[in-house]
C-alpha positions in Angstrom: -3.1 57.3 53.9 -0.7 59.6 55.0 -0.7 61.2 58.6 -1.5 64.3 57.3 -4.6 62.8 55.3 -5.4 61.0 58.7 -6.5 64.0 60.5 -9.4 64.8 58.0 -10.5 61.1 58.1 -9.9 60.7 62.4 -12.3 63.6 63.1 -15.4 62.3 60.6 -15.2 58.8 62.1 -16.4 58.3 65.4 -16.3 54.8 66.1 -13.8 53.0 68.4 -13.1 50.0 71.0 -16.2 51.2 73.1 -15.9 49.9 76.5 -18.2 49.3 79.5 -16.9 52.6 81.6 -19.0 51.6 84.8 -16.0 50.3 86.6 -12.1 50.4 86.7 -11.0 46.8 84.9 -8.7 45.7 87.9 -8.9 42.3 90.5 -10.7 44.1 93.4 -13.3 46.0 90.9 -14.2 42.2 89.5 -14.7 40.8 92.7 -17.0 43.5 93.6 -19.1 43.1 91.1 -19.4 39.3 92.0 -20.7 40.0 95.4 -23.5 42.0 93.9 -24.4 39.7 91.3 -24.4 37.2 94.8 -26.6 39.9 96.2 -29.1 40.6 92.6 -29.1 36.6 92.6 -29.9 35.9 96.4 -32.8 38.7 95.6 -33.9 37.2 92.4 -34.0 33.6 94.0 -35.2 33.9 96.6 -37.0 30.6 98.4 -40.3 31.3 99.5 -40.1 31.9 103.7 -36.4 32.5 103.7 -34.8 35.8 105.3 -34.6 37.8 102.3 -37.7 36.7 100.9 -39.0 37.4 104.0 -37.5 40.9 104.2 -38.6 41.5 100.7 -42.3 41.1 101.2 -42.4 43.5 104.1 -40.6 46.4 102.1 -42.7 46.7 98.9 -45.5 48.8 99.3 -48.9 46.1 98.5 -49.2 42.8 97.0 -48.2 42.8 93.0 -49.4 40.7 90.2 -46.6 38.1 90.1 -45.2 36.0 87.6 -46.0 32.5 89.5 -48.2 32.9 92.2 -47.4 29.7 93.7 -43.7 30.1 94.0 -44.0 34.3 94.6 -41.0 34.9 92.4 -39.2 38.3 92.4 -39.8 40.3 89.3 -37.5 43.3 88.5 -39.6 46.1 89.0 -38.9 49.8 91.1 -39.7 47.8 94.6 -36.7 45.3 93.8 -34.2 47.6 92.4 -34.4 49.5 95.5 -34.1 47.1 97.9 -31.2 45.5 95.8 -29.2 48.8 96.1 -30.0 49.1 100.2 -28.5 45.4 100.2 -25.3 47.1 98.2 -25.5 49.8 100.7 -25.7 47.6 103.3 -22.6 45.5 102.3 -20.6 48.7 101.4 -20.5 47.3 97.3 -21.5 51.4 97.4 -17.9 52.3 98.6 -18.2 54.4 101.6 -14.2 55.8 102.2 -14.4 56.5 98.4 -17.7 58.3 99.2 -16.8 60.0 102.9 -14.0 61.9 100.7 -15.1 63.1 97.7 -18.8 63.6 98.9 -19.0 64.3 102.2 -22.9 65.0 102.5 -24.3 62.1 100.0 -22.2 60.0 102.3 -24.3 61.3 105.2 -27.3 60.9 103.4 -26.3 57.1 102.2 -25.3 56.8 106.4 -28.5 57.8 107.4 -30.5 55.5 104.8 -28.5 52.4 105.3 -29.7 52.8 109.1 -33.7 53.4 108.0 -32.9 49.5 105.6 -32.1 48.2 109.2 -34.8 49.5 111.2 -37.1 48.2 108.8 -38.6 51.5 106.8 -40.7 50.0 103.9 -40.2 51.3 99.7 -43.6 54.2 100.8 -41.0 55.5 103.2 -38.2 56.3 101.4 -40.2 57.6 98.8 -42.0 60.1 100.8 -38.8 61.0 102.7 -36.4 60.8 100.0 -38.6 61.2 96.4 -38.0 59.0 93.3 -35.9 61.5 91.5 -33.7 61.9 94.6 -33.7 57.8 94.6 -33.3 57.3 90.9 -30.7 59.7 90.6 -28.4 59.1 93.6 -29.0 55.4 94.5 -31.0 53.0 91.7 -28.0 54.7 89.4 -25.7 51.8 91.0 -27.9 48.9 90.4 -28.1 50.6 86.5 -24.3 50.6 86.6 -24.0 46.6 87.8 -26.7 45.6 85.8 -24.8 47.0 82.4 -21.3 45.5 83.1 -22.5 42.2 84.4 -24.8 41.7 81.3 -22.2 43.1 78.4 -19.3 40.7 80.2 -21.9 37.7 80.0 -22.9 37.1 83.8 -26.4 38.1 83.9 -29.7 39.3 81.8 -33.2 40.3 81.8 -36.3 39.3 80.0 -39.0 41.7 78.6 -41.4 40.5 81.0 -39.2 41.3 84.3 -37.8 38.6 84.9 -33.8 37.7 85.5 -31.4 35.5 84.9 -27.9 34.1 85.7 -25.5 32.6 83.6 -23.2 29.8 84.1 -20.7 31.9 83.9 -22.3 34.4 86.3 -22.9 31.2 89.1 -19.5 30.4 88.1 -18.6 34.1 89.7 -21.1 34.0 92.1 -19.3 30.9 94.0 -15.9 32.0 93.5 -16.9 35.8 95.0 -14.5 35.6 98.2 -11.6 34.6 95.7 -9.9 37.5 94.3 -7.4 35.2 91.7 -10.5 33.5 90.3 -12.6 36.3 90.1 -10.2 37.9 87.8 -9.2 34.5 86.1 -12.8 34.2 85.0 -13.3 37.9 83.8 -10.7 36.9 81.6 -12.1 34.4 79.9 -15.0 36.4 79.4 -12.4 39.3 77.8 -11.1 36.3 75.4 -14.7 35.9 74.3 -15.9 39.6 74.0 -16.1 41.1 70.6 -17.0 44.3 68.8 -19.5 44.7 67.7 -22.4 42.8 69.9 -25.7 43.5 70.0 -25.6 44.9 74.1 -23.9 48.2 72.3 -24.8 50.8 70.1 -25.4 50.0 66.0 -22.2 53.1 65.6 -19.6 50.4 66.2 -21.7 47.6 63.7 -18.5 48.5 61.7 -16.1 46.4 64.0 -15.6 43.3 63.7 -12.4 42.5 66.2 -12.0 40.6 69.3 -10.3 43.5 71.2 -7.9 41.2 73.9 -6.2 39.4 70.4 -6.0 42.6 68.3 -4.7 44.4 70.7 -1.8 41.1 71.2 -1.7 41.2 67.0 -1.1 45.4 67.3 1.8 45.9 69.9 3.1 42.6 68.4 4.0 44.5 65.3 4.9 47.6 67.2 8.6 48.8 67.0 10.0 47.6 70.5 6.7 46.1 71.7 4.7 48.7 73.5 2.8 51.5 72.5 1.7 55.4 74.2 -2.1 56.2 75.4 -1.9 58.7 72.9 -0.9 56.4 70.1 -3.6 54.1 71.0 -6.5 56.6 71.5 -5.4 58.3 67.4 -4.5 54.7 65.9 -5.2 51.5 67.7 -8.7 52.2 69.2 -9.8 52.8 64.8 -8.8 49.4 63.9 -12.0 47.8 62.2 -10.9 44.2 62.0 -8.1 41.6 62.3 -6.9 42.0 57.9 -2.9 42.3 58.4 -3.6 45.4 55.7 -5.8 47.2 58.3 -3.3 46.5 61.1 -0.6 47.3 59.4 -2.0 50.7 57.9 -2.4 51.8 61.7 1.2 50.5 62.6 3.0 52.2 59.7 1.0 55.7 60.8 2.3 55.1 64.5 5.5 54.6 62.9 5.3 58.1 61.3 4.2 60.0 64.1 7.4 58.8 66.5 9.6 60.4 63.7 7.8 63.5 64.6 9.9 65.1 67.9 7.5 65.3 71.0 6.9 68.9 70.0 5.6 68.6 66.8 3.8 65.6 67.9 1.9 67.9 70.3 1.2 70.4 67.5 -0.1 67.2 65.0 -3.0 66.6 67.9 -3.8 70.6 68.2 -4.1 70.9 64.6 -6.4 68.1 64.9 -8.3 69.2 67.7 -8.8 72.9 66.0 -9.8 70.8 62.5 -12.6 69.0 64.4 -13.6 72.2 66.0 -13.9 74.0 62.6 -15.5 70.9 61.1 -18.4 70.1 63.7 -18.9 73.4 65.4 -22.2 71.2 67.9 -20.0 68.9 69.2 -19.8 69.2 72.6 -16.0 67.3 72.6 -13.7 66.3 69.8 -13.5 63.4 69.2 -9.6 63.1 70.1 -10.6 64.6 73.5 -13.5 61.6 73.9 -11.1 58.9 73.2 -8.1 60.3 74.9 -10.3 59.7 77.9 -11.8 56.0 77.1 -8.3 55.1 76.0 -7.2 54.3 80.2 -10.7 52.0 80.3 -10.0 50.9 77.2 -6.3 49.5 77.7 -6.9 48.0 81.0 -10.1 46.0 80.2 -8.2 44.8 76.6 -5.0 44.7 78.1 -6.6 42.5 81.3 -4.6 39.7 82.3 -0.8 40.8 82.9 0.2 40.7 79.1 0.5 44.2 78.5 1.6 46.3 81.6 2.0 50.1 82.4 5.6 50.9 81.4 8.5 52.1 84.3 11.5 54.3 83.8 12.1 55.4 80.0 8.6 53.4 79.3 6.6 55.3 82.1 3.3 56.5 80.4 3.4 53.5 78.0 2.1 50.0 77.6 4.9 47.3 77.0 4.0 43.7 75.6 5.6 41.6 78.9 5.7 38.5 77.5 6.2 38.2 73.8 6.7 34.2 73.4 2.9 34.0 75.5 1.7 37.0 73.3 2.2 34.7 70.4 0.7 31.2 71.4 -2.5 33.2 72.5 -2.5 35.2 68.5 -1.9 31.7 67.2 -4.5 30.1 69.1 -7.1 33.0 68.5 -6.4 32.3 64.3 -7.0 29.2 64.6 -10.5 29.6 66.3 -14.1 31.4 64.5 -12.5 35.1 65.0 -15.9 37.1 64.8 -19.4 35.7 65.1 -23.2 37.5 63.9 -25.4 37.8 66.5 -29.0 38.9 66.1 -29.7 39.7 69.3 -28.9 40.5 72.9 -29.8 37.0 74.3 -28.1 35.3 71.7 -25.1 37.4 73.0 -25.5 36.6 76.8 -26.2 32.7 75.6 -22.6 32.7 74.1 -20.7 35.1 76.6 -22.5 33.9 79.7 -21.8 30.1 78.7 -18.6 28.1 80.1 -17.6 27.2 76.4 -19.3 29.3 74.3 -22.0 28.5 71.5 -21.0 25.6 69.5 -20.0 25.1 65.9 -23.6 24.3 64.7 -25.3 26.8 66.8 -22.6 29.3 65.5 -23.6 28.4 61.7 -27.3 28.1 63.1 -27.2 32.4 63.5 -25.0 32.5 60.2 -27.7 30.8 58.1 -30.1 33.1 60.3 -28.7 36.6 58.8 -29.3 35.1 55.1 -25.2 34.2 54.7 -24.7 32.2 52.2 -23.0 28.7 52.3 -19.6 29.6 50.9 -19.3 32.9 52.9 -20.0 30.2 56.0 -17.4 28.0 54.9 -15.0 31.3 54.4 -15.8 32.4 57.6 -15.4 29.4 59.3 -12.8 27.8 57.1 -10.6 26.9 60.1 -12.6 25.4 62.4 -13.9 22.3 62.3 -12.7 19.5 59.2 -16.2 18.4 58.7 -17.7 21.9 58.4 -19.2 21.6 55.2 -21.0 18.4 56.3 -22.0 20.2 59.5 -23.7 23.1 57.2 -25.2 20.9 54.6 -27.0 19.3 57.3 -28.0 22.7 58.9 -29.1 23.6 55.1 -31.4 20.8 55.5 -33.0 21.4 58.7 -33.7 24.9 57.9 -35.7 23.9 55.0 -37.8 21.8 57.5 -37.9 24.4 59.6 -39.0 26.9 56.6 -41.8 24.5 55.6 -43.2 24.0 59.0 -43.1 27.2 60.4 -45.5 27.9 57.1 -47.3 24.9 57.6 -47.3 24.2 61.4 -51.2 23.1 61.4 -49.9 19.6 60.2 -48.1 18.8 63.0 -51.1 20.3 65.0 -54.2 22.0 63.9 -54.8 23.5 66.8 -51.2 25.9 66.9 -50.1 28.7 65.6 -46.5 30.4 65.8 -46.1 32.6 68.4 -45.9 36.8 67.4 -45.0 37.8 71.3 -42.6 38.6 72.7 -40.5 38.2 69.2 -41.5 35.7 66.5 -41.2 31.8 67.8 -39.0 30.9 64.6 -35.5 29.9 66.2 -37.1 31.8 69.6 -34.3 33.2 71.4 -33.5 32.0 75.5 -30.5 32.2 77.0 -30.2 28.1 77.2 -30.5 28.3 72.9 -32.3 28.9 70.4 -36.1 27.0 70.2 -36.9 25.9 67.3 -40.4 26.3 67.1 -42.4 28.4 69.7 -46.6 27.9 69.2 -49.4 28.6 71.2 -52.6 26.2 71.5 -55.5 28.9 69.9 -57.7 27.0 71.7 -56.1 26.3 75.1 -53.8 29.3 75.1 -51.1 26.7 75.9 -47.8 26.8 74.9 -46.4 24.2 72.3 -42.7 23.9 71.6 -41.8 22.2 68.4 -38.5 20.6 68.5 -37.4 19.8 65.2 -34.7 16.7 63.4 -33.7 15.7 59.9 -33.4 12.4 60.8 -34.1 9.5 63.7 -34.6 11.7 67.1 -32.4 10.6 69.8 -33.5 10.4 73.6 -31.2 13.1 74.1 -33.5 15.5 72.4 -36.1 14.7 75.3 -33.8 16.4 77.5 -33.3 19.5 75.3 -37.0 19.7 74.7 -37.7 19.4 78.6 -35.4 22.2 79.2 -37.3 24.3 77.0 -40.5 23.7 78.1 -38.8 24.4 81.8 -37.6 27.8 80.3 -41.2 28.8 79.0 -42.8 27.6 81.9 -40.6 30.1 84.2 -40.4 33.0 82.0 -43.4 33.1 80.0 -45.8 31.0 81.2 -48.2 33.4 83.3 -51.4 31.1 83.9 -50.5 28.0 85.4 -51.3 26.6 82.5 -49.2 23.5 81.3 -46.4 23.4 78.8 -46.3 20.8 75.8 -43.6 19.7 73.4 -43.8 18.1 70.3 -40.3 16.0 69.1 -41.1 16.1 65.1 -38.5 13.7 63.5 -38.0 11.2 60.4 -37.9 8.2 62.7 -37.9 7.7 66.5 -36.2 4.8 68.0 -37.7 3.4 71.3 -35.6 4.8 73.6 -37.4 7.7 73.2 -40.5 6.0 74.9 -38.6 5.0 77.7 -37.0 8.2 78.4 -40.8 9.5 78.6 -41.8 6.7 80.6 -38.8 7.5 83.2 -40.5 10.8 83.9 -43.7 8.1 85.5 -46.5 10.9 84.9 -49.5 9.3 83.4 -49.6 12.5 81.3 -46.4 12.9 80.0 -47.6 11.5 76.6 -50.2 14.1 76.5 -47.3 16.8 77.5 -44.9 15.4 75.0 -45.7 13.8 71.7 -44.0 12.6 68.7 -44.9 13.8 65.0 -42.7 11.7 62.4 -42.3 14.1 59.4 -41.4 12.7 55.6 -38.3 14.0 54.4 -35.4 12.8 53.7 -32.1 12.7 51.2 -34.9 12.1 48.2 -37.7 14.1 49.8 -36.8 17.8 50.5 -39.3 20.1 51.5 -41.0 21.9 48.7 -40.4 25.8 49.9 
């Protein structure tokens, strides 16, 4: 495509490297956003009697239905959101200078509010004096604005039902809040990890398929002198689709072209596209140049985070120069060497990966692919580089999927009593932010909830542990009766350790809670589908 033929294509395509915009991406932003995931967590937490808890009670308006009534767990609802933005006000996280000078009566308003939070005025109050428009608007809008970045950068999420959750990654922020260095340190590893597209953004961008902080090392790495304009990167990089050297180098080679052009005609190649787009898509509020010209700063600096690419001085001034090209290339070589883009089929499957310290693991990574239908040599294409036994590793994946398959069709022979669960989602591979469940059932006749953990072969006691922390999982976030949570190990064999391990729990009804089903397949005996 020439640069000419670019202009036609730039203004009919609107995707690009869509960022979070909530926040600038520098050391001081990141550490305020720990201190209010401190604050969302102390909230969300909070022990029954203690301060906050305390202060909680006495500002919603009546007593709720709650989730557990014997712990009184705070749900996200309008009553916490509110007092969760008075504590931000409270601890400034709702910048007061910034606000003093560019808004001189909100930060009167915000002055006289923070002062009513003190005295004690209750959530009636400030609705009556303030309205809910007036607090949606003006105040709830920052607990909207944490509440996005800290769940698309893999720190925290919510369940359908209202209640939250923290990552390890999140607690990891959370303890390290008065740090600046490891605040930022730890944001980066969660830049390594972020892709395009995931399932916490908009289906537009389901076209990319790029880990942003790498392409953007790969892109200035082939760059003519190593750095690269905001204006180049907001008409070229910010298009780039996926990691193929023939994509990249498409984008370079047009960069290329447009620094022949002097800075005059340069100005009057993005005019011409700007009055082309007008022509074209006369409803569009902005061109699209103009809406990517101002993401491209965002953009940069969250990419860009972590001192490898740097605003330009002197003759660079305006630019972005690659600082340290030897670094630059150990990180590219390290990234192709690792699974470059992974399918996820949900949000929680998202925050499970981003919010974890290590990410999902090679078979839960296959686990989604064989999930989405992919077939077995597209896997191995995909995930060539990986791990040497990967074709073992999916074989094996193969196999307990057709378990899976079967039982999920015939679940009453592990139990005629259950039945799959429909709500919220289907219980087939039933999506927490711990993993994937395998099999989530209800008892028809008890209304309890059954969790089938399945194995192709002889069940270790370490499944217990995986199955407990699934039955904890459901018995905090979906479990609204008080009613008890079973599991079911279903295996080809079980050795005795896994008695033991059940015995070490010393409840004389942990073999009603958990029980064994030994199922009949093997290498000779595959599941008839």
């Amino acid at each position: 495509m020439t640069l000419d033929d670019y202009k036609l294509w730039y203004i009919h395509d609107e995707g690009h490297w869509y960022v979070s915009k909530v926040k600038q991406y520098k050391p001081s932003a990141i550490q305020e956003f720990a201190k209010g995931l401190a604050i969302i967590e102390s909230v969300i937490n909070a022990e029954v009697d203690s301060d906050i808890y305390n202060s909680y009670f006495k500002f919603r308006p009546k007593p709720e239905v709650l989730l557990f009534p014997e712990e009184k767990s705070i749900l996200i609802n309008d009553y916490s959101v509110l007092f969760i933005c008075l504590l931000f006000l409270q601890n400034e996280l709702i910048n007061p200078a910034h606000l003093e000078s560019s808004n001189a009566a909100k930060f009167k308003q915000f002055s006289t509010i923070q002062r009513e939070f003190i005295e004690g005025k209750d959530y009636n109050y400030f609705i009556d004096k303030y309205t809910k428009a007036y607090l949606t608007k003006d105040l709830l809008v920052y607990y909207r604005n944490f509440k996005s970045w800290l769940g698309k950068f893999g720190f925290y999420g919510e369940y359908p039902n209202k209640t939250a959750f923290i990552t390890e990654m999140g607690y990891e922020l959370i303890e390290n809040k008065d740090d600046i260095e490891i605040c930022s340190a730890l944001f980066l590893h969660q830049i390594k990890k972020y892709q395009l597209w995931n399932p916490t953004i908009e289906d537009k961008y389901s076209e990319y398929k790029i880990r942003p902080y790498y392409l953007l090392l790969e892109v200035i790495n082939r760059i003519p002198d190593k750095y690269f304009t905001k204006i180049e990167y907001a008409l070229f990089i910010t298009k780039i689709k996926n990691h193929s050297d023939k994509n990249i180098n498409d984008q370079v080679k047009l960069i290329k072209e447009f620094r022949t052009l002097n800075p005059e005609e340069q100005k009057e190649y993005i005019n011409q596209l700007i009055l082309l787009d007008k022509k074209k898509f006369r409803k569009r509020k902005r061109t699209n140049y103009d809406r990517l010209i101002d993401s491209a700063p965002k953009e940069i600096s969250c990419y860009g985070y972590g001192g490898l690419i740097q605003q330009g001085t002197g003759r660079y001034e305006g630019s972005y120069i690659l600082m340290e090209s030897d670094e630059a290339t150990v990180e590219i070589d390290l990234f192709m060497n690792s699974t470059k883009f992974i399918e996820f089929e949900n949000k929680l499957d998202w925050i499970a990966h981003l919010g974890s310290k290590d990410g999902f693991s090679l078979d839960h990574i296959v686990e989604m692919y064989l999930a989405h239908g992919i077939s077995l040599d597209d896997i191995k294409n995909e995930l060539k580089n990986s791990n040497n036994k990967l074709k073992e590793t999916i074989e094996d994946k193969l196999y307990e999927k057709e378990i899976e398959d079967y039982y999920v069709r015939h679940i009453n022979e592990i139990d005629k009593n259950i039945e799959v669960v429909t709500t919220p989602t289907y219980g087939r591979q039933f999506s927490t932010h711990i993993g994937p469940i395998d099999i989530l059932c209800i008892d028809k006749k008890t209304k309890e909830y059954v969790i089938c953990e399945l194995k192709r072969g002889q069940t270790s006691d370490e499944t217990v542990g995986q199955l407990l922390r699934y039955m904890g999982w459901v018995k905090k976030h979906l479990e609204t009766s008080n009613k008890n949570v079973r599991g079911i190990l279903v295996g080809s064999e079980f050795n005795e350790k896994i008695d033991y391990s059940l015995l070490g729990i010393q409840n004389e009804n942990i073999f009603k809670l958990i029980k064994k089903y030994e199922h009949p397949f093997n290498d000779n005996n595959r599941p008839k589908i």
